[in-house]
Backbone bond lengths (Angstrom), bond angles and torsions (degrees), N, CA, C in turn:
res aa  C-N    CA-C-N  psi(-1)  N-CA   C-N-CA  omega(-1)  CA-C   N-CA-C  phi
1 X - - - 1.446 - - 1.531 109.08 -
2 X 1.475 114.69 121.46 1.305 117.42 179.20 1.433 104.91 -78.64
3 X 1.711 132.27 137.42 1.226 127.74 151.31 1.591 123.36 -81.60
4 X 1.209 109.48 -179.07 1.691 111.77 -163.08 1.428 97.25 -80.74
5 X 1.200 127.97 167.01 1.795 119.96 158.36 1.864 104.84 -60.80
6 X 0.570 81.68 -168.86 2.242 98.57 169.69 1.518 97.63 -115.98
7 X 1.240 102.83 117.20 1.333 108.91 159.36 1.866 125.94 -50.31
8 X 1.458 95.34 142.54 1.730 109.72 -174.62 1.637 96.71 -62.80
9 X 1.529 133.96 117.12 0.944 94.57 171.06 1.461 99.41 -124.45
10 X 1.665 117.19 174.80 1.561 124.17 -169.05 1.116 114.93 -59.08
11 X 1.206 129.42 141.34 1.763 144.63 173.93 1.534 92.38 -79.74
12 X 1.871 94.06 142.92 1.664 100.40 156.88 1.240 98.75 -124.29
13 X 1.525 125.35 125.55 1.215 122.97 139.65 1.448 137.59 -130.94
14 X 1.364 105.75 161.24 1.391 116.45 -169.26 1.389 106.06 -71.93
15 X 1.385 101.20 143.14 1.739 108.67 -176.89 1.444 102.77 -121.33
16 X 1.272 124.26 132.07 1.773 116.00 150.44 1.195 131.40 -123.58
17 X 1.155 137.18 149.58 1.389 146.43 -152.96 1.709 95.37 -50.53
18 X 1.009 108.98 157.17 1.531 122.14 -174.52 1.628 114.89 76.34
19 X 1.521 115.53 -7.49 1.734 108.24 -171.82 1.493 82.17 -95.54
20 X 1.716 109.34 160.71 0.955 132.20 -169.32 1.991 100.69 -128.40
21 X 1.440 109.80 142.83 1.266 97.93 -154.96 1.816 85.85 -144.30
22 X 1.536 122.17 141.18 1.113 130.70 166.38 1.233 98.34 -124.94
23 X 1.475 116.23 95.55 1.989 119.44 137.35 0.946 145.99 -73.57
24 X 1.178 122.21 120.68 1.401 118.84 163.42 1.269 143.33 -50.81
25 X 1.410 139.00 124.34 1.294 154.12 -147.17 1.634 117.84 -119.96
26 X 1.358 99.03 -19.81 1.325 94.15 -160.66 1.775 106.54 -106.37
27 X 1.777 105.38 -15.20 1.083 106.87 -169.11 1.571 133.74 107.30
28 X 1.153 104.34 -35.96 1.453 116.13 166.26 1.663 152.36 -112.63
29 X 1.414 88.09 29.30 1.698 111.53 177.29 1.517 78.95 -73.60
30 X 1.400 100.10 151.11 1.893 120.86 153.46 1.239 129.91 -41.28
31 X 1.460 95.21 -43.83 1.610 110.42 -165.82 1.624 133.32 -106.49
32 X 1.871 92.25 14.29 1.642 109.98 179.33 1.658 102.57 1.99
33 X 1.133 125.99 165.74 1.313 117.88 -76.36 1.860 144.02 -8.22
34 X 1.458 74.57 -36.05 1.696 86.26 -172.35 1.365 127.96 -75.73
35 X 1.203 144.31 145.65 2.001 130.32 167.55 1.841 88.36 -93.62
36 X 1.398 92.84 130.71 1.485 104.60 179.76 1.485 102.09 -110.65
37 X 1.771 127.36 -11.54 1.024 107.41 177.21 1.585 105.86 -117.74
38 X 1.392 107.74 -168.55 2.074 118.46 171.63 1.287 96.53 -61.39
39 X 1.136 149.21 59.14 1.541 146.46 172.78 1.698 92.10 -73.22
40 X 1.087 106.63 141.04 1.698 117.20 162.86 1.692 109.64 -81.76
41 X 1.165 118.98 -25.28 1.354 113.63 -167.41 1.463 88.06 -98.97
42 X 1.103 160.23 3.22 1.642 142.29 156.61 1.684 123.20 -45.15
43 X 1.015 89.48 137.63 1.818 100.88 179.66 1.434 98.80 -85.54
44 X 1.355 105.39 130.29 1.995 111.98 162.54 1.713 96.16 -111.01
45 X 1.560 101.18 118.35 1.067 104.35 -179.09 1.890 117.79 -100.69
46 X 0.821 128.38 103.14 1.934 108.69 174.11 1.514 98.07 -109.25
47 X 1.502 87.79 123.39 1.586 108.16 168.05 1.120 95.71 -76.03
48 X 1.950 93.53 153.65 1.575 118.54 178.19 1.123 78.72 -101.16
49 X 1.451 141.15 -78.17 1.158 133.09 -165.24 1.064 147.29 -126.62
50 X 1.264 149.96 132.67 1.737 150.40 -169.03 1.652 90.01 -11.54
51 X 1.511 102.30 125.20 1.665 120.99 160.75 0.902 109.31 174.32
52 X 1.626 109.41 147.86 1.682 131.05 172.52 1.256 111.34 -83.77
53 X 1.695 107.94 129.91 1.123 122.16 -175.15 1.994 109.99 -111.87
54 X 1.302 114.76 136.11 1.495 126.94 -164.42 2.059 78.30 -86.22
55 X 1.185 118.35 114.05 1.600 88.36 158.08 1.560 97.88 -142.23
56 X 1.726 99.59 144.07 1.294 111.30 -169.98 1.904 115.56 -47.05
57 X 0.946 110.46 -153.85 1.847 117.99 -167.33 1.647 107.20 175.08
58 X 1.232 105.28 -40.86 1.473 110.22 -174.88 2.034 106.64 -85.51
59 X 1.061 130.62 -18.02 1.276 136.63 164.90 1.542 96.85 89.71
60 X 0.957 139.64 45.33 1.532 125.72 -143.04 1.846 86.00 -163.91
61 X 0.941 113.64 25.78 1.765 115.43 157.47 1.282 127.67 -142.24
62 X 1.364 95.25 142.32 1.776 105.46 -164.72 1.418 111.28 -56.33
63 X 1.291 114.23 -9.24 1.660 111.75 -156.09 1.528 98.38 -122.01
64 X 1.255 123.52 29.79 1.470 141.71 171.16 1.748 101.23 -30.45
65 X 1.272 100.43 107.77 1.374 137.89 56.07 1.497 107.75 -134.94
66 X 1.592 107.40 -16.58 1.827 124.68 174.35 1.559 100.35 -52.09
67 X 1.298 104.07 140.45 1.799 105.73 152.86 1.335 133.44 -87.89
68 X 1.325 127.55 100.84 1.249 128.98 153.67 1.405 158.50 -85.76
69 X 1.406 97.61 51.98 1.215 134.69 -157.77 1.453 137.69 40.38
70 X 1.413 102.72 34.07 1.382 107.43 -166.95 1.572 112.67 -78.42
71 X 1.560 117.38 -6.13 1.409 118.52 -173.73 1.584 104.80 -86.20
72 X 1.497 133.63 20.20 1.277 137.43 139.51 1.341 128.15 -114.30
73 X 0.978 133.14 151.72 1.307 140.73 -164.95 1.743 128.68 -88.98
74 X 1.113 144.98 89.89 1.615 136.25 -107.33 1.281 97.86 -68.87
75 X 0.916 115.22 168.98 1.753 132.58 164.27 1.298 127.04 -106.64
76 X 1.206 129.20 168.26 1.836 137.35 -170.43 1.473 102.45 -83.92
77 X 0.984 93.97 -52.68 1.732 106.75 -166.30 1.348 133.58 -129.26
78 X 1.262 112.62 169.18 1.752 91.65 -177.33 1.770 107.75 -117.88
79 X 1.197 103.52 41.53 1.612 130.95 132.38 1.338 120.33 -77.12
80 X 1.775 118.93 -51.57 1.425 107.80 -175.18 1.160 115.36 -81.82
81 X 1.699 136.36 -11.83 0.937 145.50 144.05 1.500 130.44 -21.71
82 X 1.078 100.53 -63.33 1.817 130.75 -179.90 2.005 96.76 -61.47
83 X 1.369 92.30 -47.54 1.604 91.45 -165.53 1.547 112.29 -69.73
84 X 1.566 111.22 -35.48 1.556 142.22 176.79 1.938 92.21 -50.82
85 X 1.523 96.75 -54.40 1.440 104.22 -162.66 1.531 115.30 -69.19
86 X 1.127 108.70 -45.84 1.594 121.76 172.76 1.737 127.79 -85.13
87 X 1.321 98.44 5.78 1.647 110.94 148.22 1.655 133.20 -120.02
88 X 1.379 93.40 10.46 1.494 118.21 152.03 1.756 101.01 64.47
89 X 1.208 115.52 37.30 1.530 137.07 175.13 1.819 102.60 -95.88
């Protein structure tokens, strides 16, 4: 019996003023979160201030480099939600 892969799931990290941050936007740097190359579409981010950032990993959200949950697949209800949520899938 083959199992599924593990889903990519979103990085949170903490940012504080003075770090300097290149994201990726487009989806296809190696190293999601990060743009590792001269991409024109990369975000340079400088925080003003201490905050956690949701940022995608799986390349698979519209709101690149943020995650918006596109690395699950939607649900019917918000029963399967709860169940999705509390078996940590």
């Amino acid at each position: 019996m083959l199992s599924k892969p593990a889903p990519v799931l979103p990085e949170v990290r903490q940012v504080k003023p003075g770090d300097t941050l290149q994201l990726c936007r487009c989806g296809r740097s190696s190293q999601l979160p990060d743009c590792v190359c001269a991409c024109p579409e990369k975000l340079e981010l400088l925080p003003e201030r201490e905050q956690f950032l949701l940022l995608c990993r799986c390349g698979l959200s519209h709101r690149l480099p943020y995650c918006d949950g596109s690395h699950h697949p939607p649900v019917r209800s918000l029963k399967d939600r709860w169940w999705r949520f509390w078996r940590g899938v």
